[in-house]
N, C-alpha and C positions, 0 to 999 in steps of 0.2 A: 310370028315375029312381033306383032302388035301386042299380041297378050304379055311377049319376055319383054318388052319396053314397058309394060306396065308394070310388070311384076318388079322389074329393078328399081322402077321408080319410088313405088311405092315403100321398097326396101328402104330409099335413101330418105324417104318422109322417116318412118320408123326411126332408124336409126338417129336421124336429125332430131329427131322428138324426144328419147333416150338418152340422148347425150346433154338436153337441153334441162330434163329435169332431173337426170345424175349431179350437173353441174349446175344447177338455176341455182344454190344458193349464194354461188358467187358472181356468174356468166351472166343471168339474166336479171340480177338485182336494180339495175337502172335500163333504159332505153340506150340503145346509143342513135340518137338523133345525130341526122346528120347536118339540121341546120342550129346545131348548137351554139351559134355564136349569136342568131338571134334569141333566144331565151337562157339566157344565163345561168336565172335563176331556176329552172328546172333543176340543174346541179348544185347550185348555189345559191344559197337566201340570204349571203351578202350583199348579192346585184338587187334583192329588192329596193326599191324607191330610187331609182337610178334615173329614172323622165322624172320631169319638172310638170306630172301628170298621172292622172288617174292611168295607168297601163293596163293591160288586157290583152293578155295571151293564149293564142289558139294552137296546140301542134295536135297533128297523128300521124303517126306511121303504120303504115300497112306491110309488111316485110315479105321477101320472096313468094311471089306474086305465083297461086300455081299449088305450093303445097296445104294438104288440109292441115287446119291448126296451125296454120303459121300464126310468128309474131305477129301481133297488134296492139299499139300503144294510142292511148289519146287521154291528151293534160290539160289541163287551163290553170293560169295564172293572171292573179290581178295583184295590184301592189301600186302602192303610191307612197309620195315622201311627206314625211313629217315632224312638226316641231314642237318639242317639247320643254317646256323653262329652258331657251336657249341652248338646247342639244337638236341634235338632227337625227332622225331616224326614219329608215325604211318601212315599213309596214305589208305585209301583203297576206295572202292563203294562196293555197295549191291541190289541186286534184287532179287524180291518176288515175285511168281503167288500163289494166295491159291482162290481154288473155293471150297463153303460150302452151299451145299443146291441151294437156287437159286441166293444165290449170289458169283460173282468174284471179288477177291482185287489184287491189285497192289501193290506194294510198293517201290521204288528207292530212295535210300540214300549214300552220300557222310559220309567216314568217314575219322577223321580228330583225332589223341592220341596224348597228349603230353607228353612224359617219362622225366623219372628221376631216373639215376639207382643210386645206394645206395651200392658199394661193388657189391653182387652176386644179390643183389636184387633190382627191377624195379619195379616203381609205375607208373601207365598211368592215367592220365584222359582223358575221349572223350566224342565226341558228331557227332550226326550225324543227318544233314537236310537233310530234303525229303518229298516226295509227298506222300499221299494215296489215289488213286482212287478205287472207288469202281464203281460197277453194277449191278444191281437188274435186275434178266430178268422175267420180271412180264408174257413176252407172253407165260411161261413154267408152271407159275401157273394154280393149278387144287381145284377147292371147290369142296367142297362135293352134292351142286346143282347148275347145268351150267347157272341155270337162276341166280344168287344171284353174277355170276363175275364181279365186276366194283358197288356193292353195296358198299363196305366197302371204305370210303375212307382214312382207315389209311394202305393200303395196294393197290399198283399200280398197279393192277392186268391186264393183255391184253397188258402191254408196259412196255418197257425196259427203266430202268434211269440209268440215271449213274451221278459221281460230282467225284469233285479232291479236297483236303487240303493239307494245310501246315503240313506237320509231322515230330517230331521230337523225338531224344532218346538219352541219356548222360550216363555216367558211369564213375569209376574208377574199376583200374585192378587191381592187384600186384602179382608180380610174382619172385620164387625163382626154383635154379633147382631141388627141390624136392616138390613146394607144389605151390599153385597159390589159389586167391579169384578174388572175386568181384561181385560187385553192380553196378545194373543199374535200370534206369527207362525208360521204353519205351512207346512212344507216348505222353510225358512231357507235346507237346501243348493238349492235351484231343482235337483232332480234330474235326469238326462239319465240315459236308461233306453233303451240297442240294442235292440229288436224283434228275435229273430233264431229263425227254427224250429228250428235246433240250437246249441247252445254253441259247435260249429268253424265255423257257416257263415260264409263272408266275408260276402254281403248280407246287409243292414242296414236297417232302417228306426229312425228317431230319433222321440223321443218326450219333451217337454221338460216339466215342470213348476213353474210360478212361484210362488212364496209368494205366503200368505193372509194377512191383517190383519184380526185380530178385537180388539172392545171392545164387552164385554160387562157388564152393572152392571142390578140390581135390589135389590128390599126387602122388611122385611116390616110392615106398619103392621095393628097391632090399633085396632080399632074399639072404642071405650070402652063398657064395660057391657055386652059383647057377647061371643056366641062366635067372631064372623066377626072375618077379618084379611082386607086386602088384599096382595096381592101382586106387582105392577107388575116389570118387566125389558124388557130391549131391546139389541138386537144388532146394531151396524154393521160388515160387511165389505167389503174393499177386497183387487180382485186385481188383475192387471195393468192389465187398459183398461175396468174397470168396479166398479160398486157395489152396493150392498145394503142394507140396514136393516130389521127385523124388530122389532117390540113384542109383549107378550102382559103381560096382567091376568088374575091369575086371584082369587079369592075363593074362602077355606079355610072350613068350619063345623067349630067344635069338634076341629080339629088334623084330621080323620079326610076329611070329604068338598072335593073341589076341584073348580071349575068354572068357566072363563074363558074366554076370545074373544082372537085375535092376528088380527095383520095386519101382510105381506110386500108390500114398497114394491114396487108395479106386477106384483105376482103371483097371490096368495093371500090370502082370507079364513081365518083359522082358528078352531076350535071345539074346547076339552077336557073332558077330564074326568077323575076321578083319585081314589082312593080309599088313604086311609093307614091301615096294617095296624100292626101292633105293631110291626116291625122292617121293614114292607116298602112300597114304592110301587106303583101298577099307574095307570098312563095310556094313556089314548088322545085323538089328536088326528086332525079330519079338516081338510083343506085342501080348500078350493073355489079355483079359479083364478077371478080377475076380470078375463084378455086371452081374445084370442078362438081359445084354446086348450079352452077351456072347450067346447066345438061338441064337440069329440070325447075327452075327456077324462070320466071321473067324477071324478074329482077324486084326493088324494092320502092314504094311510091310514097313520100312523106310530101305533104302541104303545113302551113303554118301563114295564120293569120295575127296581126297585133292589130290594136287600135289606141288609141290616146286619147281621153277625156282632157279639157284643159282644169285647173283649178285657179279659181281667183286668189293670185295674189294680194290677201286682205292686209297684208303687213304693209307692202306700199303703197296701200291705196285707202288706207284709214282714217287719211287726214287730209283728203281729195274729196270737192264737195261738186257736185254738177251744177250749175247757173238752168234755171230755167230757160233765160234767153237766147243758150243754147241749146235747147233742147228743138 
């Protein structure tokens, strides 16, 4: 009985793995973080330069905790704002490790907002160029008969490829001190990435990916006579031939402690928690899967760290001179 609960198990890795790189070039093109409302710019490199500070952004997700080759994502973002002959701009870079199955991607991107505040409120648009490498490590693949490896040639089986593209992602932000949106599309060029184990080889395997359509918008509403605020957001994605939608509530005590509940349309229950430092964030969110993936699965463990560099404000303070005799 032990070996046929293995044996199914292992069927559902398989087939999960199958279906992951039949469809990765639209399904697994971004992450889907669940604490996407802290890192914005993950999706969107309009939200660059959005602190009044050096930012620094730490996420990883570890996904369905249990199968081999599951999902693994982990990014860093830094970004800070800036002024240029009386314009305002975001400024930042970004990097991606995500390995899925048997492949690993890369991603490095410069990101580049241009603002325009409006009274209390600011509108960005961004964009951001970069690379996507990918790598297929075929010498990890296994068929189901050890004679049949290296028959299929739409499948590199015995060798490792790998190829680099142009990639690219755009958006607008907007943002007020009680609520924010925005819209992005990521991977704009639908990159086409040659698999190839050497640079000369002529064989080839192709490898396509489609842009992503996120809109994303939350708030912050305090509670009168109170230390709690609530904090509401929510995430609709659109890729090639399918959808997504994602919410989370979280409720803040006295700016410092967070804790709130999401939920990922036909996937995931979620549960965080988060705690606000002097300059820093630190979360963790666990996903439970609510399909019948859940059988073999613990479910899915993302942490996310920020921190805030302050920068001196030299504009205000250019014409400010310190007295010795205060010193």
């Amino acid at each position: 009985m032990t070996l046929f609960l293995h044996d199914i198990k292992r069927l559902l890795v398989l087939a999960t793995m199958s279906v992951a790189v039949v469809m990765g070039a639209w399904a697994q093109s971004d992450a889907a973080f669940s604490h996407f409302w802290v890192g914005p710019n993950y999706y969107n490199p309009a939200a660059a330069g959005e602190h009044s500070a050096i930012h620094m952004n730490v996420g990883s997700r570890l996904q369905w905790v249990g199968f081999k080759r599951a999902p693994m994502n982990f990014y860093v973002t830094v970004d800070m704002p800036y002024k240029l002959m009386q314009h305002r701009f975001g400024v930042g870079v970004k990097a991606e490790f995500e390995r899925i199955g048997l492949f690993t991607n890369t991603r490095i991107g410069a990101q580049i907002a241009w603002k325009r505040r409006f009274g209390k409120k600011t509108l960005s648009v961004g964009i951001q160029p970069g690379i996507y490498s990918q790598v297929f490590h075929g010498k990890d693949a296994v068929t189901t008969d050890d004679n049949s490896q290296g028959d299929d040639p739409a499948i590199p089986i015995m060798k490792d490829v790998s190829g680099t593209s142009f990639d690219a992602n755009v958006g607008v932000f907007f943002t007020h001190p009680r609520y924010w949106a925005g819209f992005a599309v990521t991977h704009v060029t639908s990159p086409h990435i040659e698999l190839k184990e050497r640079r000369e080889s002529v064989e080839a395997w192709e490898f396509n990916v489609s842009p992503g359509y996120y809109f994303t918008a939350g708030g912050n509403i305090p509670i009168n006579n109170t230390l709690f605020e609530i904090q509401p957001s929510g995430m609709f994605a659109m890729y090639q031939k399918a959808w997504t939608a994602q919410i989370a509530t979280m409720l803040r005590y006295n700016r410092m402690l967070n804790v709130g509940v999401g939920y990922r349309w036909k996937d995931a229950v979620t549960a965080f928690i988060g705690v606000n430092l002097k300059d820093a964030y630190i979360g963790y969110a666990y996903d439970y899967p609510v399909t019948s993936i859940s059988k073999a699965t613990f479910g899915s463990h993302e942490v996310f760290v920020t921190y805030n560099v302050k920068l001196d404000d030299r504009e205000k303070n250019k014409n400010k001179q310190k007295s010795v005799r205060l010193m």
